[in-house]
N, C-alpha and C positions, 0 to 999 in steps of 0.2 A: 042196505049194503049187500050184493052180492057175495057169494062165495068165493068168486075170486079174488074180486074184493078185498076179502077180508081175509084172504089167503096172501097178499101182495102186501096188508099192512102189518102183520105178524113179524116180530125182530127177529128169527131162523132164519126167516126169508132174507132178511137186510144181510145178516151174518153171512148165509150162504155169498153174497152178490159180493160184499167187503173181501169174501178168501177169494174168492175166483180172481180178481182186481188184485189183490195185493201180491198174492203167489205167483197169478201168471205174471202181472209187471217185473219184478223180481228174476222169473225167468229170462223174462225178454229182455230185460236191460244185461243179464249176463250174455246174451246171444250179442246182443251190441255191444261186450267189449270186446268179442270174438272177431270183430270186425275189423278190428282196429289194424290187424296184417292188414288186410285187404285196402287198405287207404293206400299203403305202399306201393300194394302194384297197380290200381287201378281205383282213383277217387271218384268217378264217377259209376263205377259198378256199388264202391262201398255207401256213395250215396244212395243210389236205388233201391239196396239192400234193408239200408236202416227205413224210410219210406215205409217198405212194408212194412217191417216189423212195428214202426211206432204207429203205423193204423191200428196193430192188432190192440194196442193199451186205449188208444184214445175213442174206439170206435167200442169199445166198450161202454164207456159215458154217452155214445149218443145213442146204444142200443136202447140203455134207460131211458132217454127220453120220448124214443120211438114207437117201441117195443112193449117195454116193461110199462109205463104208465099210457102209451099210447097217444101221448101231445100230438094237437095235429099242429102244421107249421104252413100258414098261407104265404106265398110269394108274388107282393103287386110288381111289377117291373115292365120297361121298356118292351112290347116283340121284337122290335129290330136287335136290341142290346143281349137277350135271352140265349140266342146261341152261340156267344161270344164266351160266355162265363164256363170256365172250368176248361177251357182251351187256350189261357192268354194269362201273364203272370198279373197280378192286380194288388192294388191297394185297398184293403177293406175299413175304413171308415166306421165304427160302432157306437151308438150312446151306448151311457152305460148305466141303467137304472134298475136291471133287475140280480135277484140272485144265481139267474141260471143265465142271463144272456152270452155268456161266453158259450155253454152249451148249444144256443140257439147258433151263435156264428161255427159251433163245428159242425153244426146240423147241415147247415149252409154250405160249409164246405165237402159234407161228405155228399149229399144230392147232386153237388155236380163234379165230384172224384177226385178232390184235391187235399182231403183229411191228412192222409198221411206225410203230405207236403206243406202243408200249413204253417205258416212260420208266429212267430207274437215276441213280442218284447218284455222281457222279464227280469225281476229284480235278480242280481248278483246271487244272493242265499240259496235261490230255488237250483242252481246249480249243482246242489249237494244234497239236496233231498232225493231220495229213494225214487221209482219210478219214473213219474211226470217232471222230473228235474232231470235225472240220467236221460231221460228219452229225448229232452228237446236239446239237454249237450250234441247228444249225434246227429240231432237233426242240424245243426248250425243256427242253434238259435241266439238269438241277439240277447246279452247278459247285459246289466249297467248298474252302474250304484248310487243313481241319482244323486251322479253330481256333475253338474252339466258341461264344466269346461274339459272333463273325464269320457263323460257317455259320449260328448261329439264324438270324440275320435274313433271312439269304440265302435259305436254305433255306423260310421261312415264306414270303416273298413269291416266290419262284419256284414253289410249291405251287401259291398263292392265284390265281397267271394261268392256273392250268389248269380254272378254275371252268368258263369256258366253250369248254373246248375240244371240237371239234366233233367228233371221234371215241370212242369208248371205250377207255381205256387203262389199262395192269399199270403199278403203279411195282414194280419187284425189287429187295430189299432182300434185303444180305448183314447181319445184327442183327449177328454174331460179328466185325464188322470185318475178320477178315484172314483167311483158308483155316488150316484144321486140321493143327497137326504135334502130333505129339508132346511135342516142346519147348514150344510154345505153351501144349497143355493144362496140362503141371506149373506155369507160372506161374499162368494161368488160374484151375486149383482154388487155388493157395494162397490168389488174391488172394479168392476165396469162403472158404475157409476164413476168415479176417482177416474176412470184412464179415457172418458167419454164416451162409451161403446153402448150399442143397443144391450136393452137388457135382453135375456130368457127367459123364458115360462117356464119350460119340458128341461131345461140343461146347464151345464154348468158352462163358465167361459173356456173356450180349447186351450189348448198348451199347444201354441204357434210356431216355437222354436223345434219342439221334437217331432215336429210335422214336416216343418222345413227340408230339415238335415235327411228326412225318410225320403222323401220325394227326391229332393238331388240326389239320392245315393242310388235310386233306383231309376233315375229317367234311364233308357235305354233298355233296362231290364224289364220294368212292368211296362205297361199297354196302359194301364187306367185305374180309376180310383173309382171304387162303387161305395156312393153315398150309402149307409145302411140305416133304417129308423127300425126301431121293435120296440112293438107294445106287445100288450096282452087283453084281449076281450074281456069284455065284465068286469074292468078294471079290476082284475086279477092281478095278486103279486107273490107269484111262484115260488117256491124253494127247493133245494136239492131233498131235503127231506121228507116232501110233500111227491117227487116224482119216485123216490125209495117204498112209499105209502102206494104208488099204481094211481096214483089221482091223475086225472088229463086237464091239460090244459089246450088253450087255441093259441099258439102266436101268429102274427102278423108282422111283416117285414118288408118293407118297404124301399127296394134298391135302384139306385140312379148310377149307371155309368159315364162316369167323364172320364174322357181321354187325357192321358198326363201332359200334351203338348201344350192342353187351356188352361195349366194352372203356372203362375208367372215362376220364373226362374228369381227374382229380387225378392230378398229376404221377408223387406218389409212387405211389399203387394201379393205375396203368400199369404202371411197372418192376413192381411185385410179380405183377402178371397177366404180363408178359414173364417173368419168370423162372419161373412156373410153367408158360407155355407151352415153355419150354423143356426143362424136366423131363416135360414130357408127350410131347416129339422125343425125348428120350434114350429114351423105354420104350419108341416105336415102331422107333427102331433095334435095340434088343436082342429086340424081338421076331421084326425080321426077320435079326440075326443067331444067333437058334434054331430059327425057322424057312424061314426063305430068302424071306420073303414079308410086306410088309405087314397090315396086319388089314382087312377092309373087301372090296367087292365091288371086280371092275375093273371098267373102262367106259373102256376106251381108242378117243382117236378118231385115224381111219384119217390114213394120211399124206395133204396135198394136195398134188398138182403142180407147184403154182406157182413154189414155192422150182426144182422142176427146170427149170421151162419158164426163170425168168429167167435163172439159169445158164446154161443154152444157149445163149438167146440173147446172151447178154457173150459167151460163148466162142468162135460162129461170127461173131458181128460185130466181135472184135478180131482172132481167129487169121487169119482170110482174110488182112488185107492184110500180117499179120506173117509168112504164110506166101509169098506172093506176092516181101515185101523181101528175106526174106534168099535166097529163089531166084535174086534179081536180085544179090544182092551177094557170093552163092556163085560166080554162074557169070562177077562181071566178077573175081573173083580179089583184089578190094579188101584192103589190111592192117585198112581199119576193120571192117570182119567180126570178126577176131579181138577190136579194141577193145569194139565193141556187143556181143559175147556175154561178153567177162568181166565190163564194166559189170552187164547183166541179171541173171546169175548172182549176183555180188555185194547187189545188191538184194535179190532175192530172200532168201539168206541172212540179209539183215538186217532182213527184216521184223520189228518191234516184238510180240510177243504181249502184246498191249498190254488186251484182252479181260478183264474181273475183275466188270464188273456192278458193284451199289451195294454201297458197304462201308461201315461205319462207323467207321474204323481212329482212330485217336488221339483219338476223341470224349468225353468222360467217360461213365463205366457209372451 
């Protein structure tokens, strides 16, 4: 293990990464309620506005993946379909197997400049949580409470305000509802087996109703729906604590753009085009578990900066003066010293991984 190495898996370092994250969010969600005039006079500036701001929290997490542990992220995909992406509103399509792929789908979005537009569908709760719940309220992001004859309407009318929203934006949909175990799948296929659907290898069965209700709410709004597949080389299986540690990983991601006009407007022959898209992911996983590799050319686009410049700058604009207190509270001998660093530490600890992208967990299939 090198030294930086082993400077990257030291918990100071973790600590350090947690305040800069938890403080600046904090800030920035207060800058976001500042906004809330500005809806008044002009919702499409207060739109724009919050955009950036919620890059500045979110692009913090992809800095760690990029930056801090160094993941590399390969992208096989169409040439003709390649320069389309990040200039067109779209449906992101994601399995959902690992503990960071929602990371990987903001990696995704920040490479071709649509992070801070990014939309996902998320439980009701995360509404009220600190940061990443404050942040995607401004964003107009879609809340529900999984309960389906509820989230329709919710979900239709929180779509439909995005007609005219003024940047281009991924909605990221988990179909599978809830991340892949093993125990998930044997239920899974039974419940295919009982409704006579092809089984899956690599996936769970989609959740076909809150796929449905996405795609009508958006024809006119998106352009298309990029199939997304992610693995990991060396049948690696990642975690956020392991990219906290500086450890690299490789993903691979495998993206297909279909245009929204080829997927049918009738409820049913939706779900039967979703399940067969689905069965069309399980081949491309088993062909990169025989060959280590997607089918399709690459055309990976290069890391941008930006995620790092922001991170910096949160980190020397909070460390200075946190550096400067506790010099001052080390050298008057204070007992609150000992208080404020067990508080911090505790904190830290109990950051929420609260992070899961759109899911569509107890929705009817």
């Amino acid at each position: 293990m090198g030294l930086l190495q082993l400077l990257k898996s030291q918990f100071l370092c973790h600590l350090i990464i947690c305040y800069v994250f938890l403080v600046s969010g904090l800030i920035i969600n207060l800058l976001q309620l500042c906004t809330l005039p500005v809806w008044l006079v002009s919702k499409q500036l207060a739109r724009r506005i919050n955009i950036r701001l919620a890059y500045c929290i979110s692009s913090q997490m992809v800095a760690i993946l990029e930056w801090w542990s160094g993941t590399e992220c390969t992208l096989y995909t169409d040439p003709k379909s390649y320069p389309l992406y990040g200039k067109e509103n779209a449906i992101v399509v994601l399995n959902h197997a690992f503990e960071i792929d929602f990371l990987c789908g903001w990696t995704f979005c920040e490479r071709f400049g649509v992070l801070g537009s990014s939309k996902v569908l998320a439980k009701k709760q995360l509404a009220y949580v600190p940061i990443i719940g404050w942040m995607w309220y401004f964003l107009e992001i879609v809340f529900c409470k999984r309960k389906w004859e509820e989230d329709r309407r919710t979900v239709n009318e929180s779509l439909e305000k995005l007609r005219d929203y003024p940047e281009n934006f991924w909605f990221l949909l988990y179909c599978e509802g809830t991340r892949f175990t093993p125990k998930k799948h044997q239920v899974s296929m039974q419940v295919a087996e009982s409704k006579g659907l092809s089984k899956l290898k690599y996936h769970l069965l989609p959740r076909t109703k809150g796929f449905w209700v996405t795609v009508q709410s958006l024809r006119g709004t998106a352009a298309a729906v990029y199939d997304s597949t992610l693995n990991f080389r060396n049948n690696e299986m990642p975690t956020l604590l392991g990219l906290l540690n500086g450890k690299k990983y490789h993903a691979d991601l495998y993206v297909r753009r279909i245009p929204l006009e080829l997927i049918p407007e009738d409820e049913k022959e939706c779900a039967e085009w979703l399940h067969k898209l689905y069965q069309e992911k399980d081949s491309f996983q088993e062909h990169y578990a025989k060959t280590g590799r997607f089918p399709g050319p690459i055309m990976s686009p290069p890391r941008r900066p930006w995620s790092l410049i922001n991170w910096l700058f949160w980190s020397c604009l909070l460390l200075y003066p946190l550096g400067l207190l506790l010099t001052q509270l080390i050298s008057s001998g204070s007992v609150f010293t000992i208080v404020a660093s067990v508080a911090v530490c505790s904190a830290a600890d109990l950051t929420p991984q609260i992070f899961t992208g759109s899911s569509l967990d107890d929705w009817p299939d």
